[in-house]
N, C-alpha and C positions, 0 to 999 in steps of 0.2 A: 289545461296545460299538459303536454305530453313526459310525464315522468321517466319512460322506461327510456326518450330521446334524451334526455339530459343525463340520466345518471350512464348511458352508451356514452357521453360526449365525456361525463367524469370517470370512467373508467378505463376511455383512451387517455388521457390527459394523465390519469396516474402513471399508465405503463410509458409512456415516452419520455415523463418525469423521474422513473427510475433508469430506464436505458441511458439517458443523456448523463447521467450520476455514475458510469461505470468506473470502479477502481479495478483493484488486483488481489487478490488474496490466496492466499496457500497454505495449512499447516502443515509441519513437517515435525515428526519426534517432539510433537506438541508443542511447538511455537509456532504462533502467526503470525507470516510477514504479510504484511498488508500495503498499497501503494495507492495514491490516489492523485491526478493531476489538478494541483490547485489551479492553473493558465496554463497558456503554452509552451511556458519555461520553465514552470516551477515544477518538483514533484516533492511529494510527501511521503518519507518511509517509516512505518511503524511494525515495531515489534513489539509482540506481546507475548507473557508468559515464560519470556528465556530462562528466568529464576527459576524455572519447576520443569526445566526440559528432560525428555525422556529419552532413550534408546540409547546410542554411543554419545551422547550431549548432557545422558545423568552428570550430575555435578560439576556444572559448568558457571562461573560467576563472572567470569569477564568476559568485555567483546574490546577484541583489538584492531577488526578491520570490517570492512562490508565493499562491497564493488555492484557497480551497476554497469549493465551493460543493453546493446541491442536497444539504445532509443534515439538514435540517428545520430548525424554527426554535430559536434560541438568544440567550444573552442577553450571553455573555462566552467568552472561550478564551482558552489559557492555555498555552504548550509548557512542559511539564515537564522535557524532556529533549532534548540534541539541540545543532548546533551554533549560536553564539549569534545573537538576534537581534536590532533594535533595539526595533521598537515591532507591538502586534499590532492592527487598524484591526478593529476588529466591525461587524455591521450589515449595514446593505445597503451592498457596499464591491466596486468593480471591477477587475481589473488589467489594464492596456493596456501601451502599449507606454514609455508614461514613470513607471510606478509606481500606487502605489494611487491609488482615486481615487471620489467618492461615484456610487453605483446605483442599481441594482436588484436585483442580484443577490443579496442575502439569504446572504452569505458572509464569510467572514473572509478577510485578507489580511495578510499576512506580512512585512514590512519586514526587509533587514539594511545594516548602518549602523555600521563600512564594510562593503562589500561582504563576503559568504561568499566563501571561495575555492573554488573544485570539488575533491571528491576523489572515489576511487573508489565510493567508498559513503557516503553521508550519511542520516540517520536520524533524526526528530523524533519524541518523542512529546507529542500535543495534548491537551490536557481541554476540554470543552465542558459550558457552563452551560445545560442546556434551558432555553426559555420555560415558566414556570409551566402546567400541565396540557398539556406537550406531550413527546413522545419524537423522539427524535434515528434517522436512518436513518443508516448508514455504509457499504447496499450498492451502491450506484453516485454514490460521489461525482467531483462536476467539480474537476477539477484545471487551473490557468492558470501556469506559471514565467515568470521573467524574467532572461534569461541575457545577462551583457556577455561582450564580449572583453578589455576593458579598463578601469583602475579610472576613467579619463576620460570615458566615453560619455556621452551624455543622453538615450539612447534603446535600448530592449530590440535585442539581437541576434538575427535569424531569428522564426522561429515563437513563438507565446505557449503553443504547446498546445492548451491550450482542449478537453481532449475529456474524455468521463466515462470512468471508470477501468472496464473487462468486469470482472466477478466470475472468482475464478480459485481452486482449489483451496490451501492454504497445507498441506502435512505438518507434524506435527510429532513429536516425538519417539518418542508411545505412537504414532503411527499407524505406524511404519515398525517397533516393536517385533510392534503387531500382525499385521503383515504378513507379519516372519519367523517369527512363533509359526505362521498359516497354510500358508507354505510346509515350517516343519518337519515338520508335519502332514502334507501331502502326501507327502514325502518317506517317511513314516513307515509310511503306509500300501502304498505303491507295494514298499519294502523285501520286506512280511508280503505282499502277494500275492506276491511274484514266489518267494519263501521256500515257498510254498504247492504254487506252480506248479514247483520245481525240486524 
């Protein structure tokens, strides 16, 4: 049996199982926004670490908005899941530094009401209504937060973000099972030459 053919055929098979897996991710002033398309409508926004942000976002405990934008056009959205929120603004909808507010942007925008409180990981899942004959992209969406320090403010804390999310590899479960089938393999063979060789 040709060993070094099979584990070439598991070692493609991993790489095209991480590619087809691509999310989004970015840290910024030490928080990770991360995004990953559950289907074609759905996306998944997670942040982590907001509780311990660094730079002009030090001491920040609440998120009052987030916006998405730049993943085609759409007609409604919807968080399925996730902590709560108050109202979700569709459309061409912008977020600055006092909350949503009408655009250009061609994005949804996220209201909470009171205030979300930060914690280490927070995690939304969104559904998105396409525009009739149109498909939705989810791989480089624009992400904007709006973080207070406190539930008083009248105005965002620090940075808005504002930046499009790099594409970023996401593992998951088969891929890191494939990856130790690959190395048993290796192992496997290395054992029988060296068996050969002694």
């Amino acid at each position: 049996m040709n060993y070094q053919k099979i584990l070439g055929v598991a070692v493609i098979g991993l790489a095209s199982s991480v590619s087809s897996m691509a999310g989004n991710s970015l840290t910024f002033q030490g928080v990770t926004f991360s995004t990953y398309a559950v289907d074609s409508d759905t996306l998944q926004l997670t942040i982590d670490n907001a509780n311990a942000a660094t730079g002009n976002w030090t001491g920040v405990q609440y998120l009052k908005a987030f916006a998405l934008k730049d993943i085609g056009d759409f007609t409604a959205a919807s968080v399925v899941s996730g902590p709560s929120f108050s109202s979700v603004v569709e459309g061409n909808q912008e977020l600055n530094a006092n909350g949503c507010a009408g655009g250009a942007s061609g994005g949804a925008c996220f209201t909470f009401s009171p205030l979300a409180a930060l914690t280490s990981s927070m995690s939304w899942t969104i559904n998105f209504t396409a525009a009739i004959g149109k498909t939705l992209d989810f791989s480089a969406p624009h992400l904007k937060v709006d973080f207070y320090k406190t539930l008083t403010q009248t105005k965002s804390t620090g940075d808005l973000l504002s930046q499009t999310l790099p594409v970023t590899a996401v593992p998951e479960p088969e891929t890191y099972a494939l990856m130790l089938a690959g190395l048993g393999l290796l192992a496997t063979i290395a054992r029988r030459r060296k068996a050969r060789q002694g």
